[in-house]
Structures are given as structure tokens and as C-alpha cells.
N, C-alpha and C positions, 0 to 999 in steps of 0.2 A: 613621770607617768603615775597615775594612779593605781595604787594599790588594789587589785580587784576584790581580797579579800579584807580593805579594813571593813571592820565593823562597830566601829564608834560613829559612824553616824548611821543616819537612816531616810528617806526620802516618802512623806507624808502625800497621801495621794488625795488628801481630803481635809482642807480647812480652809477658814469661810472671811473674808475681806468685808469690813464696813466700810461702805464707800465713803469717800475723802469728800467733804462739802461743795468742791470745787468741779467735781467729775464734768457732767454734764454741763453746767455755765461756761466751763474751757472747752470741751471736747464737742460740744453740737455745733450745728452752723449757728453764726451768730442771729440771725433770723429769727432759729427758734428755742431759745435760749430764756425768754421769758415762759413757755411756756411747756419746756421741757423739767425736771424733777431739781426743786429746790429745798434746800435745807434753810428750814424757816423755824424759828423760835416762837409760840404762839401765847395769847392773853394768859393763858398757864403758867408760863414758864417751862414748857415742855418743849426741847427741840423733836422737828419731827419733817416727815421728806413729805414734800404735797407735789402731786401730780395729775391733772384733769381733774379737779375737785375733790380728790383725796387725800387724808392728811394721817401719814404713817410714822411714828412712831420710832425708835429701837426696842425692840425688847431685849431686859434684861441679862435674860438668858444666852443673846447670842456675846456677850461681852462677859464673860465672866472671869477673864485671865485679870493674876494679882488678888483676886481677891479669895476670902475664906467661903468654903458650903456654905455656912450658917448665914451668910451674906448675899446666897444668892435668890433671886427674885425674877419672876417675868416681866415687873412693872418699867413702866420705862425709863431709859438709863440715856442722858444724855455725853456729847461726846468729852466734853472734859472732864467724866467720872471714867472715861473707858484711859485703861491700858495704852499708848501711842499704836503700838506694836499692831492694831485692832484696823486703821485706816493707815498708815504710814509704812511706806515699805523699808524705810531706811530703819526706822527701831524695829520693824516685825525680822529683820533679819538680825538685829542683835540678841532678841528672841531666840531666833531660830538658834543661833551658834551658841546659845544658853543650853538649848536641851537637846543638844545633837543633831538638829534637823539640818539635813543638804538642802534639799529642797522642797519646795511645796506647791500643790497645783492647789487653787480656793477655789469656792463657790460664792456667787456672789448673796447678798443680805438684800437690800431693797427691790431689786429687781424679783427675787425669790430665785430656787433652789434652779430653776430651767429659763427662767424670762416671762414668768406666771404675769405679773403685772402689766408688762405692755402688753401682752395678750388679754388681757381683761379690759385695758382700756379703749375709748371707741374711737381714737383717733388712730387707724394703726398706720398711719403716712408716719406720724410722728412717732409711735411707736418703735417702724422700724431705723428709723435717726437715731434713736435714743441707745438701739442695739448696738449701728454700727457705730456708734461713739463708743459706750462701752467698751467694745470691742479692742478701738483702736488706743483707747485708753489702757487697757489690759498690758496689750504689746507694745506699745510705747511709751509708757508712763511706768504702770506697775511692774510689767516681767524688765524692762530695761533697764529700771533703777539700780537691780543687782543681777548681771547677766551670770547665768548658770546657778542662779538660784530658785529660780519662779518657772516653772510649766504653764504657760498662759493655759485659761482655759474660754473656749469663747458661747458666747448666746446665738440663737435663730430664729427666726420669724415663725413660730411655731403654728400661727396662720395660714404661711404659704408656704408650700415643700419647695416648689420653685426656686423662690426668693431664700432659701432656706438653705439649699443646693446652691448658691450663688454662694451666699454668705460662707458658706463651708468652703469652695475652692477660694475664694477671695484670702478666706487667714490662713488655709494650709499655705501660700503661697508668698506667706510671710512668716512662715515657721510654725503656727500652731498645728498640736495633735492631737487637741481633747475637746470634745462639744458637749456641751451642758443637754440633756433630754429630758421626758417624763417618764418616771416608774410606771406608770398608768396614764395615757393622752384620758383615758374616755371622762373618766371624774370632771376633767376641764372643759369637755364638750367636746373635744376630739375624736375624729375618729382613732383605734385601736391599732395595734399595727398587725392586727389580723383583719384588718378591711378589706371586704371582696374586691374594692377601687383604686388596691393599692395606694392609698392616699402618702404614706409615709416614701412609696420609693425612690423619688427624686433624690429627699433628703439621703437617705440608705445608700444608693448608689454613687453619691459626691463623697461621703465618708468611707465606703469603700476606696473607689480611686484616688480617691489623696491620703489613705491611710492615717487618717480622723479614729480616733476611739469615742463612743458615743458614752456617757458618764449620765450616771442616772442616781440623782440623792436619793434617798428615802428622805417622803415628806412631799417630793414632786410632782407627786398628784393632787396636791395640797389639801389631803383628809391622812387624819389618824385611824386606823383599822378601830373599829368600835365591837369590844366583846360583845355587851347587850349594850341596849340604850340609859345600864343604871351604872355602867363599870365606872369606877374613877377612873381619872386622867392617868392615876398614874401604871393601874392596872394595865390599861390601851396603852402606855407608849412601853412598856416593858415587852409588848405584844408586839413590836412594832415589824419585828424581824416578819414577821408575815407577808406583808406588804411586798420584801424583796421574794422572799419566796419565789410568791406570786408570780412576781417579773421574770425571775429568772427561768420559770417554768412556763411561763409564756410566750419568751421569746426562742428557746428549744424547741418548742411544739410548733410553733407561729410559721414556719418553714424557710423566715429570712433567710438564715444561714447557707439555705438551700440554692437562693435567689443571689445570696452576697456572700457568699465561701472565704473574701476575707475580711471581712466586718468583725471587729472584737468592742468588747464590751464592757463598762467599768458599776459596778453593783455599788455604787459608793456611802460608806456609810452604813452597811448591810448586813454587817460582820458575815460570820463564816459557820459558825458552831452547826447550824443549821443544812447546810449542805450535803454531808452526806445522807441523811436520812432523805432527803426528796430527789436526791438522786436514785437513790436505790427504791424507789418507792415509785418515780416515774418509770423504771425497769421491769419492776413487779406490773406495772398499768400495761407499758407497751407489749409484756410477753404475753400475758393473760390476754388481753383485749384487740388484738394486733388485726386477727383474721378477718372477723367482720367489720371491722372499721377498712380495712384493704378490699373487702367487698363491697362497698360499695351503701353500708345502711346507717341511715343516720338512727338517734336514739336520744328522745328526751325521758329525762330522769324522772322529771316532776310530772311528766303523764304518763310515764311507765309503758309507754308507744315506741314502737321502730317501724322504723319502713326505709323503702328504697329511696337513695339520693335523688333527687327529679333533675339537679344541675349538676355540672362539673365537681364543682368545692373546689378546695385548693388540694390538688394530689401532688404539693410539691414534695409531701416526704414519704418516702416508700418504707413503711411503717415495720415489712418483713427482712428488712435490710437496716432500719434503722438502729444504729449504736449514739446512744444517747448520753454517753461518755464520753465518748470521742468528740462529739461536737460540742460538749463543755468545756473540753480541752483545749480543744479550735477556736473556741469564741469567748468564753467568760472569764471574766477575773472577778473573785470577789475579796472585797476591804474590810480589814477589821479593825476598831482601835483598840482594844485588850478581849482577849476571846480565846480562854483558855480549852475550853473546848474542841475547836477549832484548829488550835496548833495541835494537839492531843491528836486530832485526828486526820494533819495532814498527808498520813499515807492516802487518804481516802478523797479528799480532792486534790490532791496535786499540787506540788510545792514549784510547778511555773505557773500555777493561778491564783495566784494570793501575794495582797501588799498591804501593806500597816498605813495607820493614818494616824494623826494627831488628833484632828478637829479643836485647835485652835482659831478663834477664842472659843469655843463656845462652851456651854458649861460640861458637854461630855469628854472634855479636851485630858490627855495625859502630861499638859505643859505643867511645869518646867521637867518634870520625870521623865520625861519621854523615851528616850535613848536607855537610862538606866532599867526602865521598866520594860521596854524592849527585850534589853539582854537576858533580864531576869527569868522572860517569858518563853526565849526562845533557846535558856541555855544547853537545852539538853538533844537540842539539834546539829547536824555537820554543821562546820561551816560553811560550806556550799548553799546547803539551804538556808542559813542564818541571813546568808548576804542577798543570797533570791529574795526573797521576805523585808527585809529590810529596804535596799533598792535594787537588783538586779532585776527584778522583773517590771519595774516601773522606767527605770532607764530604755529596758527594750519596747517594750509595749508602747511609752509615749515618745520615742525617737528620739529621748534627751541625754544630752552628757552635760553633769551636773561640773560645777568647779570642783576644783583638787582639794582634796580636804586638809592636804599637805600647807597650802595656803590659809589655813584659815585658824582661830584662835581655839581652843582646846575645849571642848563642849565643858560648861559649867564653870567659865574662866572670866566670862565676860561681864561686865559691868551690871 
């Protein structure tokens, strides 16, 4: 049996797969195979994925494991400069047993952070082929190549909730727990998931009852939060924590939880540090502002105008009654990959809502430290909550029992 308290390893909730050249050519119908995402070498010299007329690239930055900072670059990196470990599950798991990783759920790279790319493109028949291969690729290809080490995680038709809601009970029904979403639909042209049309509750309520955890990267809305229009790049991505804020303070407010009481939710990529303050700060809004919002008056800012509701609105959350703790507790988890901060201040979010991430390969990756850096980060906690953190909350949350570590070669042993 395994040990419940080792803590030599750790289980990543958050790193990112370069798909294998082969993905789609094997896994679509053979039909449409020509005209589904190929990995082409072009008059350059630059390998790069082309699909309905476009021709993408890797960038640098999402490969940067093996190599030094001073070496890293966003220009594009083709794959026999990348790491194996980067498309290959068979070396990413020698990887992994390198720097104490149990397990790991990714995101995928070409498709983008939620399945941004077939939803941009105008074919979505093939689109959603494209997904359901992915898909079936995930769980029969990638998470089966090393059983009890990969969290599949899968895509949806972010077009249709319907088909979306299909697509979710389809892989719960094949073991997955975790679906790729956006930080933000609307950036995409999405509606929000405060739509008067409930657009999103198909999807919401399939992940509900299959016990689906809905995973949202920062970056999924596919915009960088922009300080002004003169900030550097690298000002805006130091900024970036904003973005999940954002999310998380919108789906608290938004009244799902209300609608889907057990829907939980993964902030991936989001760190933590940030948390208690817009907790406490959504508290200070609710207590102050509670009464006339429960009465019935709406209120624009920018006209300095209130008046009476004319419709319904959404009264799913009774504003006099709401604890807005407790429903973070009930529904979010958020991921950090070092966020000293954040562990500093785990009394104040709650050490069953927070799990570590690697983000291998990409260049904000703690590989091959990971495990060592972990310890280092989290020495001054029980261990109870060491092992939460590490994986016990990621075990329960995504329905997974990882392999025995007791099996396995001694982090930082392997070739």
C-alpha cells in the first residue's frame, strides 16, 4: 500500500504536451487526415503545424526544459532541438521520476490552452474530429502509455454546449476528470458565463454529473492583461495574476455554484499569493453593498445613475445570506508553481484548496528542482498539509490513484 504520508514526490496539476507529429494523421478518420493539422517543414526550414490555411510554429518558450535562461528564446524551436520528454510520454516519464513528479495532467500546445484553434477555425465539422481525436489520443495513447502516471485531460467544442455536454460524458465514461475551459469565453467571442441565456449550462451540468473538474490556464482567453498600451511585455505578463483574479471572482459572483453546488474548479497556472486579499476584499463589497443590490437596483458607475431592476436579473445568490468563503472552499482550487507568498499565507485560503504544478516544459517550469524545491518551500508546514499540497488534494479532486512510488526509481536517480 502506499504510504499516505511519503512526501518525495509530488503530483503536477499543470504541464503542457507538444504534440507528437503523428497525433492527428493516426487518430482522425482516415478521410480526413489530409486535411486535418499537419506537421510540415516549410521553404524555411522551420517545422511548423498548418491547419485550414494556417501555418503555426512552436514557440520557443513552450520547450525550454535542458536548456540554460540565457538560451531561452520565443523564436521558433523545432522538434529535434526540443527535450523528448516535451512530445513523448515514454521519456517525459523518465523526466518526471528525475524530479519527483508522480504524476501529471498537461495542457495541450497547438490546439491552445482550452481548443482556441478549432474554434477559430471555419470548418467546425472538422474541428470537432479534430477534438474528438485528440481526445481519444490523450486516453489511449498518452495517459495509457504510463498507467497511474498521466491525468488525461480533455477538450470541447467550445462552439456548442450541447456537443460539449456530449463530449464530457463521452470521456468521463472512460475515466477522465478534468476539461480544458476559458479564463474568459468573451475575449473569444463567447458568451460569458454570466449570460442571461445560460449559454455555458449544458456544458456546466455534464461536469457536474460526471464529476468533471473544469481547468482553466491563464492565457485562455488568449490576451495578456495590458497595463497601458506603452507597458512592456514583460511588465503585462508579471501582471498576469490579474486575469485569474478576475476569473475567480467571477465565477463566485456569477451564481453557477448556485445552479451546480457540486461543480469544482481548477485556476491553473494562477498561483495563489493573490487570493487572500480579493477574498477579503469580495467580503468587504458583499457586506458594504449587499442591501441595495438584494433590493432590487441596478447601478452604472460610469453614469453615476441607479434605478430600479426593469427584469428578473439572476437572483441566484441571496447576497444577505451569502458566505463567500465557503463557496471558495466548495468550489475552487487554485495552482501555484513557486508562490512563496501564497504558502505563507495558507491559513487564509485553505490548505484543501491548493496544489503545486511543475509547468514542464515550459520555460516557467521548476524541472528538474521540482520536488527538492517543493520541500524546500513547504518545509515549515505539517505534514499533513505538505502531502495536501503536494498530492492529496489533487488525487481527490481529480478521482486519481497515482502508481506506488514504492515502485518506482528514487527521484534524481534516473538516467
Amino acid at each position: 500500500m502506499t504510504d499516505k504520508l511519503n512526501l518525495d514526490w509530488l503530483i503536477s496539476v499543470d504541464d503542457h504536451i507538444i504534440e507528437p507529429a503523428h497525433l492527428w494523421e493516426r487518430w482522425l478518420p482516415r478521410s480526413l487526415r489530409e486535411r486535418g493539422p499537419r506537421l510540415l517543414t516549410g521553404d524555411d526550414g522551420i517545422e511548423a503545424w498548418t491547419y485550414l490555411g494556417k501555418r503555426v510554429p512552436t514557440n520557443g518558450l513552450s520547450a525550454t526544459v535542458g536548456r540554460e535562461k540565457r538560451d531561452f528564446s520565443p523564436e521558433p524551436l523545432g522538434y529535434r532541438d526540443m527535450r523528448p520528454g516535451c512530445y513523448d510520454p515514454h521519456a517525459r516519464v523518465e523526466d518526471m521520476n528525475e524530479a519527483g513528479i508522480l504524476a501529471s495532467l498537461s495542457f495541450p500546445t497547438f490546439p491552445r490552452f482550452c481548443g482556441q484553434t478549432f474554434f477559430e477555425g471555419d470548418d467546425k465539422e472538422l474541428g470537432l474530429e479534430c477534438i474528438l481525436a485528440y481526445n481519444n489520443w490523450m486516453i489511449d495513447e498518452w495517459s495509457a502509455s504510463a498507467p497511474g502516471r498521466y491525468i488525461p485531460l480533455a477538450l470541447i467544442p467550445l462552439w456548442d454546449p450541447e456537443a460539449a455536454a456530449a463530449e464530457v460524458r463521452r470521456v468521463a465514461g472512460r475515466g477522465v476528470r478534468a476539461v480544458a475551459f476559458s479564463e474568459n469565453p468573451e475575449p473569444l467571442g463567447l458568451p460569458t458565463i454570466n449570460d442571461p441565456g445560460r449559454y455555458w449550462d449544458p456544458f456546466l451540468r455534464a461536469a457536474e454529473e460526471c464529476g468533471v473538474v473544469v481547468c482553466m490556464h491563464v492565457g485562455s482567453s488568449s490576451q495578456i492583461p495590458k497595463i497601458n498600451s506603452d507597458t512592456s511585455f514583460m511588465a503585462n505578463l508579471a501582471w498576469g495574476a490579474v486575469r485569474t483574479s478576475g476569473t475567480m471572482l467571477d465565477w463566485l459572483f456569477s451564481g453557477v455554484f448556485v445552479r451546480f453546488p457540486q461543480l469544482k474548479i481548477a485556476l491553473s497556472e494562477g498561483n495563489i499569493g493573490w487570493m487572500p486579499y480579493f477574498l477579503e476584499r469580495a467580503e468587504q463589497v458583499i457586506d458594504k453593498q449587499r442591501f441595495w443590490v438584494e433590493r432590487g437596483v441596478d447601478f452604472d458607475p460610469n453614469k453615476g445613475s441607479a434605478q430600479e431592476r426593469t427584469d428578473d436579473g439572476d437572483q441566484s445568490i441571496d447576497y444577505l445570506t451569502f458566505d463567500i468563503r465557503q463557496t471558495f472552499r466548495d468550489h475552487v482550487y487554485g495552482c501555484f508553481i513557486d508562490d512563496v507568498a501564497g504558502i505563507r499565507n495558507l491559513d487564509l485560503i485553505g490548505e484543501d484548496n491548493v496544489m503545486i504544478e511543475v509547468d514542464y516544459p515550459h520555460s516557467d517550469t521548476t524541472w528538474p528542482d521540482s520536488m527538492k524545491l517543493a520541500s524546500d518551500r513547504l518545509a515549515g508546514l505539517a505534514p499533513e498539509t505538505r502531502y495536501k499540497v503536494l498530492r492529496g488534494n489533487a488525487e481527490r479532486l481529480f478521482q486519481f490513484t497515482p502508481t506506488d512510488p514504492a515502485t518506482l526509481p528514487t527521484p534524481g536517480t534516473s538516467a
